[in-house]
N, C-alpha and C positions, 0 to 999 in steps of 0.2 A: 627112702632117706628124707627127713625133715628139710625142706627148700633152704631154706638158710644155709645149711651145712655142706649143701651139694655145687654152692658157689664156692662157697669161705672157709671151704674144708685146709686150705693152707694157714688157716689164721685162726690161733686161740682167741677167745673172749679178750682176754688183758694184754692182745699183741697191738701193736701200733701200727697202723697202716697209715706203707711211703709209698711215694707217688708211682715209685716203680712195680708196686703191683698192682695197680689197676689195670693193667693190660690184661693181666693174667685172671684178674676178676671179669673183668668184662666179657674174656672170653670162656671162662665159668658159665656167666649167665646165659650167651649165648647160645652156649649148649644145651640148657638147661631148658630155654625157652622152646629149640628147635630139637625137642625128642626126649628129654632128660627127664620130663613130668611123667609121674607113675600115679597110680589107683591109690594107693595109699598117702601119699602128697596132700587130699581134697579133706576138708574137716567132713566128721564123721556124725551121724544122727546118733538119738539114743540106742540105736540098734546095733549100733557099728560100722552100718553099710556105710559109704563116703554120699553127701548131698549132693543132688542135681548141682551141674555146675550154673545149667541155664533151663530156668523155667518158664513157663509162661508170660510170667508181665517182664520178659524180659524183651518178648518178642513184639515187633510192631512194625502194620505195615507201610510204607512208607508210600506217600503222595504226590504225584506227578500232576503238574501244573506246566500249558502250554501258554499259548500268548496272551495278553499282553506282558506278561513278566514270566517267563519257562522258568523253575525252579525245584525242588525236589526238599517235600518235608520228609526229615527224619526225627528217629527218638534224640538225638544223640545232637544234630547239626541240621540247618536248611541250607541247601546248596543253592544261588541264582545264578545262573550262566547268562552269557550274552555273547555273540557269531557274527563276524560281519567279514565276508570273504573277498577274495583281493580283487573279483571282481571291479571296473570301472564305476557302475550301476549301484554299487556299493560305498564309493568314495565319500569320506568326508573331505569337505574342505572349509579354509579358511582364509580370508585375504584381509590386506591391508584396513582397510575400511571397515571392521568387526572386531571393537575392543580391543584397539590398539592400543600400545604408549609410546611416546617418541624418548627413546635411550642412547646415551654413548659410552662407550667404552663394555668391558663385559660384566658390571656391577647390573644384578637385577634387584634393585632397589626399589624402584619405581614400580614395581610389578607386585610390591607387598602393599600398596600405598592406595591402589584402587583394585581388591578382588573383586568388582562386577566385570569387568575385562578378564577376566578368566571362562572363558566358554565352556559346559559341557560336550563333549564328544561321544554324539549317537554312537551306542554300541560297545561303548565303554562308559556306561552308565546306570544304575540300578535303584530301585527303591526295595529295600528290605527291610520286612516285618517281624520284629520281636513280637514272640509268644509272652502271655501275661502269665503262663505257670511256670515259663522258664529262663529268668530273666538273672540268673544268679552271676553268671559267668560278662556277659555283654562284652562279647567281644567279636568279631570275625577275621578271618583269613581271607584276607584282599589277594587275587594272583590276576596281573593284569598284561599284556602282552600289543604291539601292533608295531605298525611298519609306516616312516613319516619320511616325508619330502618337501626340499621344497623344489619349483618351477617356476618357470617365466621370466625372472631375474637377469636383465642386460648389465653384462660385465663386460668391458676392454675392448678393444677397438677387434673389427669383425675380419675374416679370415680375408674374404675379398679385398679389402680394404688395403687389409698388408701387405698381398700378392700383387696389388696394380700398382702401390710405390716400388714392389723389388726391394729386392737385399744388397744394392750397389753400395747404398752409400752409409754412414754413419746416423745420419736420421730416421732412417727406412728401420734398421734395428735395434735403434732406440724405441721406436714403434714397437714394433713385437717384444721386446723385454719387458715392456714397462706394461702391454697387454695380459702376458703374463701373470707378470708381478701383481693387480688390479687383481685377476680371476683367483690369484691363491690368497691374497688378503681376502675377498669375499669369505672363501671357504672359511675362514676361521672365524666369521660372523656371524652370532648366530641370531636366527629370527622368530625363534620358538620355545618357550617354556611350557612342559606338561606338568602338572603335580595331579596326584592325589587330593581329593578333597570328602570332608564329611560332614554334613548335615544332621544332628542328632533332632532336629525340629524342636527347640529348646527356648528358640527365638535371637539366637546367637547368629544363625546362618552358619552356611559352609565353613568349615575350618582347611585349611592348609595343611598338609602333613608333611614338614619340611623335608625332611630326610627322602621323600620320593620325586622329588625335581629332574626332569629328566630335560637336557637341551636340545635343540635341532639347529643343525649348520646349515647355510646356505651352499649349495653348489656350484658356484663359479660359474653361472651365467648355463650349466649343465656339463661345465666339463669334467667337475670331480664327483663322478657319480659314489665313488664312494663314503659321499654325505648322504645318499639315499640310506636312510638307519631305522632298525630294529631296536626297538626299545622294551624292556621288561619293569615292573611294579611285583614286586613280591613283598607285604607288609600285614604286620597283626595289628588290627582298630580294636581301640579299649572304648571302655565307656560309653556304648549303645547303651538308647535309652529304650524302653517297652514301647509297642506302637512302630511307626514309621520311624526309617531313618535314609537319607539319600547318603550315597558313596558315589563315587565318579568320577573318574580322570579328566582335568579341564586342559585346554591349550589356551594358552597366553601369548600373543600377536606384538613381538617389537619391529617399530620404525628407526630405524637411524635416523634418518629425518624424513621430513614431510614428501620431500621431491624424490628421494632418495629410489632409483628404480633398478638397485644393484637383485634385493629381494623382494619377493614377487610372492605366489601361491604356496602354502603349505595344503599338501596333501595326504589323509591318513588311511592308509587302506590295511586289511587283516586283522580286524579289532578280535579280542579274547575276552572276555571279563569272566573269571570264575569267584562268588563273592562265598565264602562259608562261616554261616553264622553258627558258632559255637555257644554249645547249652552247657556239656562237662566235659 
């Protein structure tokens, strides 16, 4: 049966198709795709036999590439990976004093106004090479994964502290509520912007790629550990150019103020980068 017919067998040429059979298409095709294809389906030589589906120059073999950049040329896509395990030995870090800005409130304004404060992060970072005969498409598939903290951070008055005033009187827990109150206001501060970033080497510099901003909260001096976050990047880059181009996830370092010693170390451990540059 002619491919066509074997989806859309419910639909004449001059029928209208409503939205309510696309279900029933779809699941057409899917049969069609998983077993439905026959011998006779394949266009056919002057002979009649049906042509090879897959010949020779279809075939290519593909090239592995270790360090300094691990990657994987194919016909189709080059793949760059990058590994960095949750290992201690493995940490990156980041502190106050490395391209900072000093911000209030949660407007990251200031953060768009100076991008040399935006850091790469070893391991989530790559340089990828367009090919000069297949440059038609210039795009890749960014999937980028890790795990951020922050640490060090002195919030609210300290447990000892509480316990040798005692809970007698009205002051003693005005103490501890307002301790409290201090450690969950942290939490909801945050001290870390990651973005995406892409360098087509064009003389432009690094671009921003707004839509992948990811934030990091502070943890409350360590009490609300569940500010320790996993964060994902899943995004398609247009417009590579032929030649080098950097991609990288950066972190971005805010101060509330100068003195300010509520947040402390941001640290980023389990980096992932898979970068796949698509040819067709």
């Amino acid at each position: 049966m002619p491919i066509i017919e074997s989806y859309l067998s419910f639909k004449s040429p001059s029928d209208v198709l409503f939205a309510s059979d696309i279900p029933k298409l779809c699941e057409g095709l899917s049969k069609l795709v998983n077993g439905g294809i026959t011998r006779d389906d394949f266009l056919q030589d002057g002979t009649g036999d049906p042509r090879p589906v897959i010949t020779t120059s279809h075939i290519f073999k593909p090239e592995f590439y270790g360090s300094p950049s691990p990657h994987v040329s194919g016909v189709s896509s080059d793949t760059y990976y990058r590994r960095r395990s949750g290992n201690k030995l493995n940490r990156y870090y980041r502190h106050e004093n490395i391209g900072s800005q000093t911000m209030s409130g949660f407007s990251d304004a200031k953060a768009q106004e100076d991008f040399s404060a935006w850091q790469p992060i070893e391991g989530l970072s790559a340089t990828v090479f367009i090919n000069e005969i297949n440059t038609g498409f210039n795009s890749a598939h960014v999937m980028a994964n890790w795990y951020a903290q922050e640490k060090g951070g002195k919030v609210g008055t300290t447990r000892g502290k509480i316990l040798s005033k005692g809970r007698t009187d009205g002051d003693s827990n005005r103490l501890e509520s307002l301790s409290g109150y201090n450690r969950a206001n942290s939490a909801g501060t945050y001290v870390a912007v990651f973005a995406l970033f892409v360098d087509t080497m064009d003389g432009d510099g690094p671009q921003i790629q707004y839509s992948t901003r990811r934030y990091l909260f502070g943890t409350g001096g360590g009490r609300y550990r569940c500010r320790k976050m996993n964060h994902s990047i899943n995004h398609l880059v247009r417009g590579l150019t032929e030649g080098e181009n950097k991609i990288s996830v950066r972190c971005f370092y805010r101060l509330v103020r100068p003195e300010d010693v509520r947040l402390r170390h941001v640290y980023v451990d389990s980096r992932n980068l898979v970068i796949d540059v698509l040819y067709r």
